[in-house]
N, C-alpha and C positions, 0 to 999 in steps of 0.2 A: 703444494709448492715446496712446502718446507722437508716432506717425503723424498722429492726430486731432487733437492737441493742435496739432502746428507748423500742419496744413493750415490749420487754425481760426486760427489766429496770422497765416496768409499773407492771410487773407480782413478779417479782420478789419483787418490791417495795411493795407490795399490801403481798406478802407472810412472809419477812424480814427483814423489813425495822425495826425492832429493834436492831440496831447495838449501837446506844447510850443506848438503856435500858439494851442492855446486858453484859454491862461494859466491851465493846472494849474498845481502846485506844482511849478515845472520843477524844484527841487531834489531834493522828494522824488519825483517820475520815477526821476528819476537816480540818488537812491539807493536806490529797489527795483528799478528794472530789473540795478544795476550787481549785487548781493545773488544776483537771481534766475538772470543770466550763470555768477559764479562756485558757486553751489550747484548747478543747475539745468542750467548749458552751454545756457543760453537766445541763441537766434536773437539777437543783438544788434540784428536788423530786427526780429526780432516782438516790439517792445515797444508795441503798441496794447491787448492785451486785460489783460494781468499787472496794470497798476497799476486800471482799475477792477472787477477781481476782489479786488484789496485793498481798494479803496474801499468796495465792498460789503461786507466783514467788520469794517471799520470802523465801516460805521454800525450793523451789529448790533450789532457789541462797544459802541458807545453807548448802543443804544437797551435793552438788556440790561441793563447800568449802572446806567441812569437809571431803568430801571423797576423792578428786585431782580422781574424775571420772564419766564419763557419762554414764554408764553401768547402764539400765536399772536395771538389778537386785538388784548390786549394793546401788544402791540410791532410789529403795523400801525397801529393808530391815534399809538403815539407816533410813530412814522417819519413818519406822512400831518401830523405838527401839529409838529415842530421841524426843526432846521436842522443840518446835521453838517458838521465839520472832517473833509478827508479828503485824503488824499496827490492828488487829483485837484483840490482845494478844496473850498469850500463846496458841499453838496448838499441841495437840499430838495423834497419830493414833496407832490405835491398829494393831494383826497381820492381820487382814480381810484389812486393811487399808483404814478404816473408821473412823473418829473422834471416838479417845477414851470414851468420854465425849458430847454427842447430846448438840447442839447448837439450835435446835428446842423450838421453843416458839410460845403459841399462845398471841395475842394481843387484844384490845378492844380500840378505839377509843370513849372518853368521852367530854362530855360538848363543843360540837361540835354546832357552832352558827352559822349562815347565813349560807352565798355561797362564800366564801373569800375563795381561797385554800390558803393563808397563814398561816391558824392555821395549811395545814401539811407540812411544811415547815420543821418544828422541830420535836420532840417527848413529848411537852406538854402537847398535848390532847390525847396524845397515849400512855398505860399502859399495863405491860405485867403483865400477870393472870395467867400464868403457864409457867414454873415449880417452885415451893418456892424458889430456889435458885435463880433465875432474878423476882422475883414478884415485880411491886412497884405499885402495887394498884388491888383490888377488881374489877370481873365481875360484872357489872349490869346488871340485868335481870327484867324484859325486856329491850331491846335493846331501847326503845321509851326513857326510865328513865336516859338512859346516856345521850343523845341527850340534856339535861337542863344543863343550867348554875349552 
């Protein structure tokens, strides 16, 4: 399991790992991934999947709450019609009960020097390119021209 879990952590880190550039709760990231390191001896890089697996039991823990019920039904329709606070932010599903609002982002990986994995530690050298609303830096193209300092 524990095999399964980093692999899935390495894919998903590699797909999403813009949770600070997408203006989560960069604090509360911070302080469940920092929680799940020392409990857990979590991959200090694989923190993309851990905080919206919390997010998800957060909006249950809500929507549970608010309803005083565990009826499946239930508590998809309250999920598909309110709005939740959650260590990721604000999350709300439409009636398909899919994120209202795509959290999909592509990324670009800039000024990328040696062989140190501690530049990806953070998200310094990692910029997201799309969509406008999370941009905070420009595609290079070629891929070779981001690679410089």
């Amino acid at each position: 399991m524990a095999m399964a879990e980093s692999a899935m952590n390495q894919v998903l880190n590699a797909r999403m790992c813009n949770s600070q550039q997408m203006r989560w709760t960069p604090r509360g990231v911070h302080l469940l991934t920092q929680a799940i390191a020392k409990v857990q001896g979590m991959d200090p890089m694989g923190w993309a999947f851990p905080p919206m697996g919390y997010a998800a039991g957060q909006v249950l823990a809500q929507a549970v709450e608010a309803t005083r019920s565990l009826d499946h039904v239930v508590l998809a329709n309250y999920i598909r019609s309110h709005a939740f606070s959650t260590v990721v932010g604000d999350i709300t599903f439409g009636k398909d009960g899919e994120w209202a609002k795509s959290r999909v982002a592509f990324t670009q990986f800039q000024n990328v020097t040696g062989n140190s994995l501690d530049q990806f530690k953070d998200t310094t050298h990692e910029v997201v390119v799309w969509p406008k609303a999370y941009k905070s830096g420009d595609l290079i193209y070629p891929y070779a021209k981001a690679r410089k300092p």
